[in-house]
MIDOSE-1310 file (N, C-alpha, C; in nm, 2 decimals, decimal comma, always signed):
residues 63
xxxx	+2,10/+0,10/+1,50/+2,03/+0,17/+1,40/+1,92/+0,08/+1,33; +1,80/+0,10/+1,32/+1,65/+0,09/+1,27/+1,72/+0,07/+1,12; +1,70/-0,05/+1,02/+1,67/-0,06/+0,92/+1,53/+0,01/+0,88; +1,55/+0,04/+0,76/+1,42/+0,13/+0,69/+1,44/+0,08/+0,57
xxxx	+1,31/+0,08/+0,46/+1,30/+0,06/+0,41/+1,17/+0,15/+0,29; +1,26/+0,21/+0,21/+1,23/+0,30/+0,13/+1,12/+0,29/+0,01; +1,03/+0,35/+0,02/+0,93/+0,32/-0,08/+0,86/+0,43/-0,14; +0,86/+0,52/-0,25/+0,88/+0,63/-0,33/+0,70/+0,63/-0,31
xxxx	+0,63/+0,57/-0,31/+0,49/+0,59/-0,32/+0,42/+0,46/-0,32; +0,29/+0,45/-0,30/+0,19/+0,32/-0,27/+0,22/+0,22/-0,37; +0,22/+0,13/-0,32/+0,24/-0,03/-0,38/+0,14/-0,13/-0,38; +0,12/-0,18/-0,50/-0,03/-0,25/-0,51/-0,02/-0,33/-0,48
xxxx	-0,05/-0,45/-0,39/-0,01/-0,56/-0,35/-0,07/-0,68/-0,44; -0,22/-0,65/-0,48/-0,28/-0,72/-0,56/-0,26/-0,64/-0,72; -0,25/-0,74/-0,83/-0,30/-0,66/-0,97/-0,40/-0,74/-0,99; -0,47/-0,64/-1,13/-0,53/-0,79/-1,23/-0,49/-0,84/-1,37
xxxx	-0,44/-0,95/-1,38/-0,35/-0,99/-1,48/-0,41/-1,04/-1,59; -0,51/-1,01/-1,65/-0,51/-1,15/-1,79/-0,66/-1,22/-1,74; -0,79/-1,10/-1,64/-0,88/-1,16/-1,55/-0,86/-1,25/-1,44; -0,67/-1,20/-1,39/-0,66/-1,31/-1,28/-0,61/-1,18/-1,17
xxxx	-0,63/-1,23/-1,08/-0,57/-1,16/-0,91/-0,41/-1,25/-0,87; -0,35/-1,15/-0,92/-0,20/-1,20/-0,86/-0,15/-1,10/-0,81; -0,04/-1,17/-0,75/+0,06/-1,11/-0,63/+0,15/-1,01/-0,73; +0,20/-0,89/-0,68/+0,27/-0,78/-0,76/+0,43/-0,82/-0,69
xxxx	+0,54/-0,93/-0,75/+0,69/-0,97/-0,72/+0,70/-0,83/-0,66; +0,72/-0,70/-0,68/+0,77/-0,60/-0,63/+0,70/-0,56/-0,47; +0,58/-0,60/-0,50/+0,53/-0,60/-0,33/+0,57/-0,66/-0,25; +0,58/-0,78/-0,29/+0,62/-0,94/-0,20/+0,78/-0,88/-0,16
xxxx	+0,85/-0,83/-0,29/+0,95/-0,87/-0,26/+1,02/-0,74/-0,09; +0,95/-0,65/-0,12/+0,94/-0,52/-0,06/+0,86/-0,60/+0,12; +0,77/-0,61/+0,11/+0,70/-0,75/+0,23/+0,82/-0,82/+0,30; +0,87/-0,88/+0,25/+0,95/-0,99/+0,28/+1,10/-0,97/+0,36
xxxx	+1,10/-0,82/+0,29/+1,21/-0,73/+0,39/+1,17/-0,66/+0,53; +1,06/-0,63/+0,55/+1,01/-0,59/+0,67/+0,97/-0,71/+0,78; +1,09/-0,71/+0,90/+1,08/-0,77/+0,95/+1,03/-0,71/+1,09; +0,93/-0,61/+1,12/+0,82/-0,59/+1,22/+0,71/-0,64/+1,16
xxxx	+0,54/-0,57/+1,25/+0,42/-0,64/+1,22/+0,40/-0,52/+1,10; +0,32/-0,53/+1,01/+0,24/-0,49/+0,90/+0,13/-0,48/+0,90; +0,05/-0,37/+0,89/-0,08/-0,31/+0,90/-0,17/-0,31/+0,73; -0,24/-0,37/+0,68/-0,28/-0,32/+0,52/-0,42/-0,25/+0,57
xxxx	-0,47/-0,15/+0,54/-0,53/-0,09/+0,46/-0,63/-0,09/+0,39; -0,75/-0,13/+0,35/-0,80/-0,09/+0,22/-0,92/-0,01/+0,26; -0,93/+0,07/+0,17/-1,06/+0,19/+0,16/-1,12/+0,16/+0,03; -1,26/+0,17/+0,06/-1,35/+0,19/-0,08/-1,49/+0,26/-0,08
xxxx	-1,50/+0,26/-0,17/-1,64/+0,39/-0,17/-1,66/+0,39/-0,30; -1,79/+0,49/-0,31/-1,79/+0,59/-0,46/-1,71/+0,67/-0,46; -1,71/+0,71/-0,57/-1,60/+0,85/-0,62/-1,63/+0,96/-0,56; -1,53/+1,02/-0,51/-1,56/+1,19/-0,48/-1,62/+1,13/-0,36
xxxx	-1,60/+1,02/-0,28/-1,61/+1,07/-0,12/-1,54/+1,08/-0,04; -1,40/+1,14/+0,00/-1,30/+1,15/+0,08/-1,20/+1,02/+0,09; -1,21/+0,93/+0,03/-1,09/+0,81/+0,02/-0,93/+0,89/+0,00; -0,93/+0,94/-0,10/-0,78/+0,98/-0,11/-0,76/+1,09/+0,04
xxxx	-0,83/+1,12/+0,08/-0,83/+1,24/+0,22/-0,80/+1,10/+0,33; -0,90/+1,02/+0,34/-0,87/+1,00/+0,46/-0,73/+0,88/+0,44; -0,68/+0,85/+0,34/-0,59/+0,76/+0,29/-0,45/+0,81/+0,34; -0,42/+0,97/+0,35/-0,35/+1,05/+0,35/-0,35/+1,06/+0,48
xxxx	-0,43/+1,10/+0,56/-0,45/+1,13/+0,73/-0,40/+1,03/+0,74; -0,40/+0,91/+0,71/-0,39/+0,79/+0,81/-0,23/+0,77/+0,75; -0,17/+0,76/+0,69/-0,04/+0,83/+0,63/+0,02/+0,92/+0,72; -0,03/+1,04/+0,75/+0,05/+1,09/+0,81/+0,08/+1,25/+0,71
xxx	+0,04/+1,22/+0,56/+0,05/+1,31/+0,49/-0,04/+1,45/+0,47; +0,10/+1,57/+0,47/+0,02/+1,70/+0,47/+0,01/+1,75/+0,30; -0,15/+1,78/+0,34/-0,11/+1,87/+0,19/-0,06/+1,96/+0,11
């Protein structure tokens, strides 16, 4: 049986803390349990141009 590992919704891997870029302990710690490869992600744009749409496709998520 496949370990899985449950995650209620997106996890920010970076924050910004106090004008600093640090690591989010709840991501790492969540990381550190997946022991296959790991794919990240990031999309950016202006507003109102399909990021949350295509963020979701690539997810797998219906609306």
């Amino acid at each position: 049986m496949a370990s899985e590992i449950y995650m209620p919704g997106p996890v920010c891997l970076i924050e910004n803390s106090h004008q600093q870029l640090v690591a989010n302990p709840e991501a790492l710690e969540i990381l550190s349990a997946i022991k296959k490869p790991v794919v990240v992600v990031a999309i950016v744009g202006f507003y109102r141009t399909g990021k949350s749409y295509l963020m979701n496709k690539l997810a797998g998520k219906q609306k």
